[in-house]
C-alpha positions in Angstrom: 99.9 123.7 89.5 102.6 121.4 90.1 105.4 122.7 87.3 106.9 119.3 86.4 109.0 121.2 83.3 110.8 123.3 85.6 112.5 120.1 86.9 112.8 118.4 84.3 114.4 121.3 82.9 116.9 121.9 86.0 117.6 118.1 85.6 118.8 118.6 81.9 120.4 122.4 82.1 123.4 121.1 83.8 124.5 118.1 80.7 124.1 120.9 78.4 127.1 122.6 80.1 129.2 119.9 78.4 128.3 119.4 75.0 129.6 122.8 73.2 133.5 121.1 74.0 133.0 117.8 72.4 134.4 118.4 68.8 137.2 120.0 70.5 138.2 117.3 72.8 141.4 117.3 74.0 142.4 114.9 76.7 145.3 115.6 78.9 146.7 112.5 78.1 146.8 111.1 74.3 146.2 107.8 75.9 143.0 108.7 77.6 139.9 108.2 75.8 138.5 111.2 74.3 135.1 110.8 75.8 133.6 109.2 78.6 129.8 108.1 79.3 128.1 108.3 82.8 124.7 106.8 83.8 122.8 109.7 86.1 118.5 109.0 87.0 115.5 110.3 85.7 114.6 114.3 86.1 113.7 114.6 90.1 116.5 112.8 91.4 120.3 114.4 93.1 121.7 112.3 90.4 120.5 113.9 87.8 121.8 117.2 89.3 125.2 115.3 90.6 126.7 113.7 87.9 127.2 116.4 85.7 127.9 118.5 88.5 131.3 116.6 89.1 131.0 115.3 85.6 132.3 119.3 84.6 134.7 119.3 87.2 136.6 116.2 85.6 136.1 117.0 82.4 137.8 120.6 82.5 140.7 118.7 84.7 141.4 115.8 82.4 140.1 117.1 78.9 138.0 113.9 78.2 134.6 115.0 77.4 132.0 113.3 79.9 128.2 112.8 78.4 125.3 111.9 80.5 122.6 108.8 80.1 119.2 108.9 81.9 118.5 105.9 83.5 116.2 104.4 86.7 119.1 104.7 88.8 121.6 102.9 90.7 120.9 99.7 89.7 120.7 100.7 86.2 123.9 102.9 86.1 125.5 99.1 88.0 124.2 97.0 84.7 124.8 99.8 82.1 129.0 99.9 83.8 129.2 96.1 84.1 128.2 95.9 80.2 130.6 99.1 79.3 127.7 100.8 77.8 128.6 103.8 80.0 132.0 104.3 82.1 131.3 106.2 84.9 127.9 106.0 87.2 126.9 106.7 90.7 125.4 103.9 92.9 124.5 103.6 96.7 126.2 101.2 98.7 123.1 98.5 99.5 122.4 97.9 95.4 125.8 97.7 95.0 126.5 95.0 97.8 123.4 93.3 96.1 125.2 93.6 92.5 128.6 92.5 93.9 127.2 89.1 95.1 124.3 88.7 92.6 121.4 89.1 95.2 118.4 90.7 94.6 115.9 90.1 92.2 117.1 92.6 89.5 120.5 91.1 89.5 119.1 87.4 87.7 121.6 86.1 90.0 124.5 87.6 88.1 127.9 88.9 89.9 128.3 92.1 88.7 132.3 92.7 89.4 133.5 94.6 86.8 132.4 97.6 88.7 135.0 99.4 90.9 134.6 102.5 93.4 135.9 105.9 92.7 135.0 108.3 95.4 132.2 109.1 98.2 129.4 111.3 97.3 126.7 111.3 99.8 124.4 110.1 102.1 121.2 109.2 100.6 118.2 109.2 103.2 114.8 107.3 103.2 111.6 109.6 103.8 108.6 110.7 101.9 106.0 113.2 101.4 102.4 113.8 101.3 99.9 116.6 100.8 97.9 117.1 104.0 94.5 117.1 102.6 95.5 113.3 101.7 95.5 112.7 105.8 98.9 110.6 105.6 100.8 111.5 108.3 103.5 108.9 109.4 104.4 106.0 107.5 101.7 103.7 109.3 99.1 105.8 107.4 99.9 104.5 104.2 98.0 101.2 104.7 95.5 101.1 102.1 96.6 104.0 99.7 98.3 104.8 96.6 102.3 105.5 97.1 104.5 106.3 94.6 108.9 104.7 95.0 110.2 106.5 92.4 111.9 104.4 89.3 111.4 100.8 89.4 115.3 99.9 89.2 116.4 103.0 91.6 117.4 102.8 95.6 114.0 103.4 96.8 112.2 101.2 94.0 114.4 98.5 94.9 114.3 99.1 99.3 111.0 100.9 99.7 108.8 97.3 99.0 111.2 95.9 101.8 111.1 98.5 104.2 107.2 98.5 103.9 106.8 94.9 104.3 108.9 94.6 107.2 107.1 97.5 108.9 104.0 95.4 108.0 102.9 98.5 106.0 100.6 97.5 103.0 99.4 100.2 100.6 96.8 99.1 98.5 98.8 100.4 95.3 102.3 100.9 94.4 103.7 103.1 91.5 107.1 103.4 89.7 108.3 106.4 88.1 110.9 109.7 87.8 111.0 112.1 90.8 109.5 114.4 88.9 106.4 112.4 87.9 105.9 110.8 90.8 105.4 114.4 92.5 103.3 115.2 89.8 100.5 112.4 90.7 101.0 112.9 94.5 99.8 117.1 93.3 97.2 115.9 91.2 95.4 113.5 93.4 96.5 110.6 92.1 98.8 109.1 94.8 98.2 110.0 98.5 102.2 109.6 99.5 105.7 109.8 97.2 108.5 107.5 99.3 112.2 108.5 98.0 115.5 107.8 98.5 117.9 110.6 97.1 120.2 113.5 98.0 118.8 115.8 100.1 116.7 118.1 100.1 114.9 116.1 97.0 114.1 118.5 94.5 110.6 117.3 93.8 110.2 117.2 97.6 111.8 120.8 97.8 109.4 122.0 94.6 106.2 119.7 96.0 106.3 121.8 99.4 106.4 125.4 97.5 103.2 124.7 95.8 101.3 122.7 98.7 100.7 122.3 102.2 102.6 118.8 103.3 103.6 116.4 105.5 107.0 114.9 105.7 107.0 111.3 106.3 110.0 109.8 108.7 110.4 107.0 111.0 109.9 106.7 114.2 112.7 105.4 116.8 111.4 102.1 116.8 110.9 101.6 113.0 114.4 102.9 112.3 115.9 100.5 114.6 113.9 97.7 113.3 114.9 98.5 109.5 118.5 99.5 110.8 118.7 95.4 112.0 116.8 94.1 109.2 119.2 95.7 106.6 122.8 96.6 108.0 123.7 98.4 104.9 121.5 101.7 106.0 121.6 103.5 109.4 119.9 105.5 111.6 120.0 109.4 111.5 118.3 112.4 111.4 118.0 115.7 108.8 118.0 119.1 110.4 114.9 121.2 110.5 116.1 123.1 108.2 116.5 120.5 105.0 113.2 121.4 104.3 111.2 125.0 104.5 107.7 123.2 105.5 109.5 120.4 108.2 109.2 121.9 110.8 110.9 119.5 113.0 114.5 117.3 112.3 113.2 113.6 110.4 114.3 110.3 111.7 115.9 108.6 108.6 117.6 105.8 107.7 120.0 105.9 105.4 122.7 104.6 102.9 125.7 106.0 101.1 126.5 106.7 97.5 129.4 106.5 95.4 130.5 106.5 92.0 131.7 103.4 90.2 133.8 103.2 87.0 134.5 100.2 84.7 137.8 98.5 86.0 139.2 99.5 82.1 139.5 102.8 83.0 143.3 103.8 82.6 144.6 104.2 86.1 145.8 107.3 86.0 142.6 108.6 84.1 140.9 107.1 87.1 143.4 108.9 89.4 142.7 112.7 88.1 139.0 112.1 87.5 138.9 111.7 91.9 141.7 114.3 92.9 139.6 116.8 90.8 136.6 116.4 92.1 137.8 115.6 96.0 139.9 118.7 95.9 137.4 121.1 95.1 135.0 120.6 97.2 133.9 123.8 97.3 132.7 124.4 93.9 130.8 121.5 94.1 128.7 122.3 97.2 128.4 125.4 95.0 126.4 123.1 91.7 124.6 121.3 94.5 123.8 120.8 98.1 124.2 117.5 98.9 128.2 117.6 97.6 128.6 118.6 101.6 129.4 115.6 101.9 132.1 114.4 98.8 135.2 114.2 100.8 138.0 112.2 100.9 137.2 111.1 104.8 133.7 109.4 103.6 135.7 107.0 101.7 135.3 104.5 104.6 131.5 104.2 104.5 132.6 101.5 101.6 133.6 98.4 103.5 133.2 96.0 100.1 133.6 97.3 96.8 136.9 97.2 95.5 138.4 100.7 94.8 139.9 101.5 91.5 143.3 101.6 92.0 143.9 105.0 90.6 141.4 106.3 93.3 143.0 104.6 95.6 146.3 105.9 95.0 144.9 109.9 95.3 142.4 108.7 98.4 145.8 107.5 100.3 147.7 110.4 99.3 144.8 112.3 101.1 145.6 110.7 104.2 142.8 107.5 103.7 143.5 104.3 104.7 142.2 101.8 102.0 143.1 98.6 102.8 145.1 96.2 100.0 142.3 93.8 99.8 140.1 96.6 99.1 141.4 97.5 95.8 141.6 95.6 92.2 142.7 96.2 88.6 
């Protein structure tokens, strides 16, 4: 059986990390804040593993003790920063574009620009899974079946719908949910495919494929080019064979990047120490989890729109980037 504790539990083990140090707060600076919030996702999802990942890393570097909020996702962590309810979040770069110029049906039409980039994270990469009794094999199977897109206000809740309508793919019932629950159904019968977005591998994909047999769900050449011109935020690529133990092949993805964001209050030198800590030790973070590979300074220029913070842009051109003036704002 499908042991949706287990994740749930690796999605919370990490934010326990932090709490013993919070009476004993101490920032580096007395002008600091003494605690900072950040908006992760529901159990099943990197983000849940990622934030506190690099939430640790800055929070032994500055002192300030960083807590964690559960929430659908990048377009939550985008409303819950823009309202200051949390400080930190992680978002990818195609909800953010829709937040920055109030596009998108979860936006109500509002600018959200109090949001401001910190540092690259990842690349997150469109594909799904299925059990193989379920007889879904490529994503033109899915017409006609149940298909889960993970939270409602997350990356794939919020592209998923488009990329299926564009590749005239209609299933006859879509679902919203965590990772972890979405999984869940797609074990017990209940949904014949799970479509995610996340940092790879996914670990309700990873934990899906030790308990069943499966099939991975890509794109082929022609769908990715035809979702690649539809929406010019994502982009063609591929995962090795080896993302995955049941693959058995590399997947054709599309994908788009992450970052985190912080609320334009944040002190600027806060800002700057929160970044060079977790850009300069890379290492340890690949360590917490897989998909910090990719967190380095040289991934800053897969953001072409969001203005940077200007204490993260002050450590990302001390580390050799070049981030234009127009590119960053108090």
């Amino acid at each position: 059986m499908f042991n949706r504790r287990h994740i749930l539990a690796a999605g919370l083990a990490a934010p326990a990390l932090a709490m013993p140090g919070l009476a004993l707060a101490q920032p580096r600076n007395p002008a600091w804040p003494r605690a900072l919030n950040m908006g992760t996702a529901a159990p099943g999802g990197t983000y849940a593993l990622y934030g506190p990942a690099w939430g640790q890393i800055a929070q032994e570097a500055t002192g300030v003790n960083i807590s964690y909020r559960a929430s659908q996702g990048p377009n939550q962590n985008i409303i819950l920063v823009q309202r200051r309810e949390v400080e930190l979040g992680m978002v990818t770069m195609g909800v953010a574009l829709q937040a920055w110029n109030g596009q998108g049906a979860w936006t109500q039409g509002n600018q959200m620009r109090d949001i401001r980039a910190l540092f690259p994270m990842y690349d997150t990469p469109f594909h799904g899974i299925a059990l193989k009794r379920s007889g879904v094999a490529k994503l033109s199977d899915l017409n006609g079946k149940n298909v889960g897109l993970g939270p409602r206000g997350g990356t794939p809740g919020t592209y998923w719908p488009l990329i299926l309508e564009r590749l005239n793919i209609r299933p006859a019932n879509i679902r919203f949910g965590s990772g972890s629950d979405m999984a869940g159904q797609v074990q017990d019968g209940l949904l014949d495919a799970f479509l995610f977005a996340s940092g790879v591998p996914v670990p309700a994909f990873s934990e899906l494929e030790t308990q069943q047999d499966v099939n991975f769900l890509d794109f082929t050449a022609e769908e990715a080019a035809t979702i690649a011109r539809a929406f010019p935020e994502v982009a063609p690529g591929t995962l090795p064979v080896t993302t995955y133990r049941k693959a058995g092949r590399p997947l054709n993805i599309v994908g788009m990047f992450n970052f985190s964001i912080g609320h334009k209050s944040l002190p600027e030198d806060l800002a700057y120490e929160i970044v060079k800590s977790v850009l300069t030790q890379n290492a340890r973070l690949k360590q917490a989890i897989a998909a910090g590979a990719e967190t380095l300074a040289e991934n800053a220029g897969k953001n072409t729109f969001l203005p940077f913070h200007p204490g993260a842009a002050r450590f990302l051109r001390e580390a050799g980037q070049t981030i234009p003036a127009n590119l960053v704002m108090a």
